[in-house]
N, CA, C and O of each residue as an XYZ file, in Angstrom:
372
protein
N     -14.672     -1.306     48.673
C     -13.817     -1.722     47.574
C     -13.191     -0.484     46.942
O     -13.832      0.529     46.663
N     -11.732     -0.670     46.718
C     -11.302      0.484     45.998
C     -11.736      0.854     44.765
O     -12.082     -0.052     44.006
N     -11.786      1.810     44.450
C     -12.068      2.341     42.825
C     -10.783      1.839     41.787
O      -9.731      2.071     42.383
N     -10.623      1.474     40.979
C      -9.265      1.718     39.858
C      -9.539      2.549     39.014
O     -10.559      2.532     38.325
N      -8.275      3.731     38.953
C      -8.409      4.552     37.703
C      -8.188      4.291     36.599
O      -7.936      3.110     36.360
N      -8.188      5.128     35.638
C      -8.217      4.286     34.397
C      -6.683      4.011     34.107
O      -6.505      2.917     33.573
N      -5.547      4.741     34.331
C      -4.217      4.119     34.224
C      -3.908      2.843     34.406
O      -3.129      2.036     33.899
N      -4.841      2.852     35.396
C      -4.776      1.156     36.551
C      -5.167     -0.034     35.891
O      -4.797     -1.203     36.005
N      -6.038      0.560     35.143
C      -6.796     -0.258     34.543
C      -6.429     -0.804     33.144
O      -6.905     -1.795     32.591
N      -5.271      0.237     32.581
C      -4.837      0.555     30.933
C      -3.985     -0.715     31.189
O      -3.844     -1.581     30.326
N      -3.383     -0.785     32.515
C      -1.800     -1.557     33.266
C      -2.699     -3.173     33.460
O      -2.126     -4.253     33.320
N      -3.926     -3.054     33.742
C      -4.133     -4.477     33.823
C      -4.948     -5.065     32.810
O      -5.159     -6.278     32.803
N      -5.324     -4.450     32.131
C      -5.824     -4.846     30.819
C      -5.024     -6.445     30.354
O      -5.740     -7.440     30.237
N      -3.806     -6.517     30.165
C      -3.476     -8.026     29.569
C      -3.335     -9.184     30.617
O      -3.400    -10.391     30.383
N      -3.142     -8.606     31.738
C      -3.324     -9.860     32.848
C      -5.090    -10.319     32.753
O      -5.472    -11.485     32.656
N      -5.625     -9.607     32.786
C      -7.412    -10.085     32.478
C      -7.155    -10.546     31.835
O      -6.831    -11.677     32.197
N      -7.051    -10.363     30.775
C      -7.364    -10.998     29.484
C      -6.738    -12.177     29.049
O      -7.113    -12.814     28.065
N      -5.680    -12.512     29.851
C      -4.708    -13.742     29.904
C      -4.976    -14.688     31.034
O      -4.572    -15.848     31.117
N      -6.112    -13.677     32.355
C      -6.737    -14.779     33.198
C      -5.318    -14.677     34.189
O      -5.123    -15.638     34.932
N      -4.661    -13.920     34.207
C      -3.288    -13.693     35.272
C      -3.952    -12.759     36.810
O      -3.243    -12.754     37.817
N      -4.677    -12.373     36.816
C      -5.563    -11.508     37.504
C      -6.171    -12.123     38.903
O      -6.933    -13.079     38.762
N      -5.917    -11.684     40.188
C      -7.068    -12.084     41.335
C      -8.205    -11.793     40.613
O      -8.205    -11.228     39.519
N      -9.177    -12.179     41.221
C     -10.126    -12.500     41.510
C     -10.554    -10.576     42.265
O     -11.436     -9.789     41.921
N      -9.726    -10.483     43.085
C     -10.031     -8.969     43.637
C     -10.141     -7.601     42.320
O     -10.995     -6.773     42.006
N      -8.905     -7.926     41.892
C      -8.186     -7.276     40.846
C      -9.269     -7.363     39.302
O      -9.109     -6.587     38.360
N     -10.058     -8.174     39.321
C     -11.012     -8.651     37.890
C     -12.151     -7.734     38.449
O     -12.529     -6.906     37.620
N     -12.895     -7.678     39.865
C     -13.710     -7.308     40.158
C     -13.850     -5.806     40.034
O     -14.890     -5.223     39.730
N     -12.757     -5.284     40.288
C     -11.687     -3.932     40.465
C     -12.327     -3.656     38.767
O     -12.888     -2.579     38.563
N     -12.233     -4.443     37.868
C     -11.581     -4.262     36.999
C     -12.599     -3.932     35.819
O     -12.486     -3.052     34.965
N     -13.483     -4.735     35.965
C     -14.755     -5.194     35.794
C     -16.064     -3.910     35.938
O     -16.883     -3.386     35.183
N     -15.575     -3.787     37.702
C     -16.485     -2.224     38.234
C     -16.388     -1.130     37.597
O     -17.351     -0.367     37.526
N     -14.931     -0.796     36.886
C     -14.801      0.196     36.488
C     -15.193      0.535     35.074
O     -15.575      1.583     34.553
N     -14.979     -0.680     34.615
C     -15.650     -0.654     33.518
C     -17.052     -0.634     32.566
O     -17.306     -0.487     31.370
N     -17.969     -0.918     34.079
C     -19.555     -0.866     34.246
C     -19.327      1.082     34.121
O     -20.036      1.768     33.385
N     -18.406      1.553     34.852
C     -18.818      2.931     34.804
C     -17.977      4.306     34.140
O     -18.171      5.521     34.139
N     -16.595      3.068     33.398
C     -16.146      4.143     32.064
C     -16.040      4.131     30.705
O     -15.239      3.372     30.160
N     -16.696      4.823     30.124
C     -17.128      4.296     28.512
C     -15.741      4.524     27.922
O     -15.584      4.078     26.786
N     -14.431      5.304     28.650
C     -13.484      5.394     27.253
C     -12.781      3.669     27.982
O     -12.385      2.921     27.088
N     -12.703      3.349     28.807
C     -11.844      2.430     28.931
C     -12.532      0.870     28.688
O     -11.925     -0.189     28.527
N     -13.943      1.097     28.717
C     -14.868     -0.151     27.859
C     -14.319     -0.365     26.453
O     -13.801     -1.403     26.043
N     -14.551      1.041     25.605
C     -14.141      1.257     24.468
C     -12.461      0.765     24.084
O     -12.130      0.137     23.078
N     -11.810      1.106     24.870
C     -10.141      0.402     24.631
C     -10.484     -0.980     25.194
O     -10.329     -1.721     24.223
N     -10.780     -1.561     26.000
C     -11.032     -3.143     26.176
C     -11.877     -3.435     25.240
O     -11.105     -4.050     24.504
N     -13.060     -3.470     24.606
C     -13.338     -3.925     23.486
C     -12.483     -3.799     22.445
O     -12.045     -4.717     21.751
N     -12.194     -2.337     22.326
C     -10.578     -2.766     20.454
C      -9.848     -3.851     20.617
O      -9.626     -4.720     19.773
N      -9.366     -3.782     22.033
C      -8.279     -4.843     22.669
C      -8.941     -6.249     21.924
O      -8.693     -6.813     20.858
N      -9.732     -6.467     22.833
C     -10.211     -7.825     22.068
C     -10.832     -7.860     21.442
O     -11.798     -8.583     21.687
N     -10.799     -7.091     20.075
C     -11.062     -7.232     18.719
C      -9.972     -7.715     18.594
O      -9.784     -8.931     18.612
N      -8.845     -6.647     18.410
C      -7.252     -6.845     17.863
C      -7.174     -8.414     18.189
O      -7.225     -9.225     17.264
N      -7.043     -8.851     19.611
C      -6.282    -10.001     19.856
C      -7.556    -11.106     18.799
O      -7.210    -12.086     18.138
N      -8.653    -10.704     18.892
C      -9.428    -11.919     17.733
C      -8.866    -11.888     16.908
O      -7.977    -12.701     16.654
N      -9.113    -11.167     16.377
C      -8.320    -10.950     14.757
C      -7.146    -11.509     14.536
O      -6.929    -12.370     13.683
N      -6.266    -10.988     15.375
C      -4.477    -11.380     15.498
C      -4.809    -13.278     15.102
O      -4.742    -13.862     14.020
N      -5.142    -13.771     16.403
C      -5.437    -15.056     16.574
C      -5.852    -15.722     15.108
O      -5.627    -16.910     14.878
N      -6.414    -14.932     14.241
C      -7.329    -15.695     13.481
C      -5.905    -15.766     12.210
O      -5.903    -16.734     11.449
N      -4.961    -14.878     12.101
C      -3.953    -14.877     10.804
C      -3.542    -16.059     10.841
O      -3.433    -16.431     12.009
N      -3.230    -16.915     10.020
C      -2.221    -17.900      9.950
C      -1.162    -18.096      9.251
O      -1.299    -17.192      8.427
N      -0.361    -18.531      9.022
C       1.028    -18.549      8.819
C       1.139    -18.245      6.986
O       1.891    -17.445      6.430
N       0.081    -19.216      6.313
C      -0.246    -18.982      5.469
C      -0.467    -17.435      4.320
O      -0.053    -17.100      3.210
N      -1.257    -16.913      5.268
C      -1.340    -15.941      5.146
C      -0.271    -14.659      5.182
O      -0.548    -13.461      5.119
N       0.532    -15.046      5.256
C       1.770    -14.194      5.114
C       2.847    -14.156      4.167
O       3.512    -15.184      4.296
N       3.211    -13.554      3.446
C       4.450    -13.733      2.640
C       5.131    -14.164      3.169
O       5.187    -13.954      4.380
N       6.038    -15.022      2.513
C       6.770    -15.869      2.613
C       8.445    -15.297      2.077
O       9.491    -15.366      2.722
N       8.229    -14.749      0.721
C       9.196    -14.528     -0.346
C       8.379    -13.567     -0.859
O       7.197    -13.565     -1.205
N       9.417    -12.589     -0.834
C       9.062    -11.226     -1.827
C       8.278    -11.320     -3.377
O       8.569    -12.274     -4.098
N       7.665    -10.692     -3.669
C       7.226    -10.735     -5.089
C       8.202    -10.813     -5.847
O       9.261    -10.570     -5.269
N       8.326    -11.148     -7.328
C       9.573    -11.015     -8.143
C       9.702     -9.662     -8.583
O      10.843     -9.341     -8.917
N       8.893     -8.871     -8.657
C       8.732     -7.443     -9.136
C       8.420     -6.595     -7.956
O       7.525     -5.771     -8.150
N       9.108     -6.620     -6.452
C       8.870     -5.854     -5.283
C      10.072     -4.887     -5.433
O       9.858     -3.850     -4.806
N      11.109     -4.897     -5.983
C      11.927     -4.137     -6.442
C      11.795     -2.956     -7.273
O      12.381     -1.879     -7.169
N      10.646     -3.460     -8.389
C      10.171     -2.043     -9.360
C       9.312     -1.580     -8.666
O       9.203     -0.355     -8.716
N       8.241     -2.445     -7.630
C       7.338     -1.709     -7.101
C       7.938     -0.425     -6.353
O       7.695      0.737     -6.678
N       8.881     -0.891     -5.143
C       9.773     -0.007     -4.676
C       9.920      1.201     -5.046
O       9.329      2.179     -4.590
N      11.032      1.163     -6.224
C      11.447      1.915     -7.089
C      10.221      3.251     -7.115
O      10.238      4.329     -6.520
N       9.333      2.741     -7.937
C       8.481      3.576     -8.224
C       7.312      4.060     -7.088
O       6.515      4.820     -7.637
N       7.053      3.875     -5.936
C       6.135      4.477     -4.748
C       7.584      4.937     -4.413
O       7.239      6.049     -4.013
N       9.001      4.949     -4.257
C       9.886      5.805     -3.840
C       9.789      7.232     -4.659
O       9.781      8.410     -4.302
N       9.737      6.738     -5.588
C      10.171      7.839     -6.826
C       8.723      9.001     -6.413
O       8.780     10.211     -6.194
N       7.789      8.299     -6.418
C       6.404      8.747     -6.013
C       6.328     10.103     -4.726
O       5.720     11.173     -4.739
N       7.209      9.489     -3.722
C       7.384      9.760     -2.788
C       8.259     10.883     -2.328
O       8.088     11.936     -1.714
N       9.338     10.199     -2.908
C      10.532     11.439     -3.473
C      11.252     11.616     -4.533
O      12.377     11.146     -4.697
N      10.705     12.233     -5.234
C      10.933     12.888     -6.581
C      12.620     13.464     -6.940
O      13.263     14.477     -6.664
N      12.797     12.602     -7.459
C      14.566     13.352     -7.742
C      14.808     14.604     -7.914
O      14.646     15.230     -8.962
N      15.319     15.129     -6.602
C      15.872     17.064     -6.887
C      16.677     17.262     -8.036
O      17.422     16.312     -8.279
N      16.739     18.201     -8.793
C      17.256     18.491     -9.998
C      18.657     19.485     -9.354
O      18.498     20.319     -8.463
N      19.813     19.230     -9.916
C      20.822     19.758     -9.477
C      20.376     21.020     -9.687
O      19.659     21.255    -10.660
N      20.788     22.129     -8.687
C      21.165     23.710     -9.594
C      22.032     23.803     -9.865
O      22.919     22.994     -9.591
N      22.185     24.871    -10.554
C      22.385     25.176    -11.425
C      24.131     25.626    -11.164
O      24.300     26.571    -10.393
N      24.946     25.208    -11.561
C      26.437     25.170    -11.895
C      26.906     24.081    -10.889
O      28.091     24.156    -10.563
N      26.290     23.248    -10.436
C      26.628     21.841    -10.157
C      26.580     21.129    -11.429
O      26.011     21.476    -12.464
N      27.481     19.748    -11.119
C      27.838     19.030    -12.173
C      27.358     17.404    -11.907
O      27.426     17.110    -10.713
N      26.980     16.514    -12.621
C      26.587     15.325    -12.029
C      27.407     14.501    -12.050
O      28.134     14.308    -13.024
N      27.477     13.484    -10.369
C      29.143     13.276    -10.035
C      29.175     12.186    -10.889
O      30.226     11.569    -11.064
């Protein structure tokens, strides 16, 4: 049986996980993962993320801006970038 490297493996990561995968290709897939801890480690985040994702619902999302997302704005801008002060023999247009 061939080995898959881990590129190979980065590339089939969503066909597994969507069940798009031989049967050869899972086994492939599977083996390698019995014997590499960084690419166990990215397939487990993976399907954390996609749990998680799955679990938001529509609800849960804004819908319509706050009525005061405008001052919020304003001020984490201002925060952020601080109005340069003209120098000096400039005029304000």
């Amino acid at each position: 049986m061939m080995y898959l490297q881990c590129a190979k493996v980065v590339d089939k990561i969503s066909d597994i996980m969507d069940g798009h995968a031989s049967i050869l290709v899972r086994m492939r897939f599977h083996g390698h993962l019995l014997l590499c801890k960084n690419c166990r480690r990215y397939y487990d985040q993976l399907r954390t993320v996609r749990t998680l994702s799955g679990q938001v619902k529509s609800v849960d999302l804004l819908t319509e801006l706050p009525d005061d997302f405008g001052q919020v704005m304003d001020f984490v801008m201002a925060e952020i970038e601080p109005e340069i002060e003209p120098e000096k023999g400039e005029k304000d247009a």
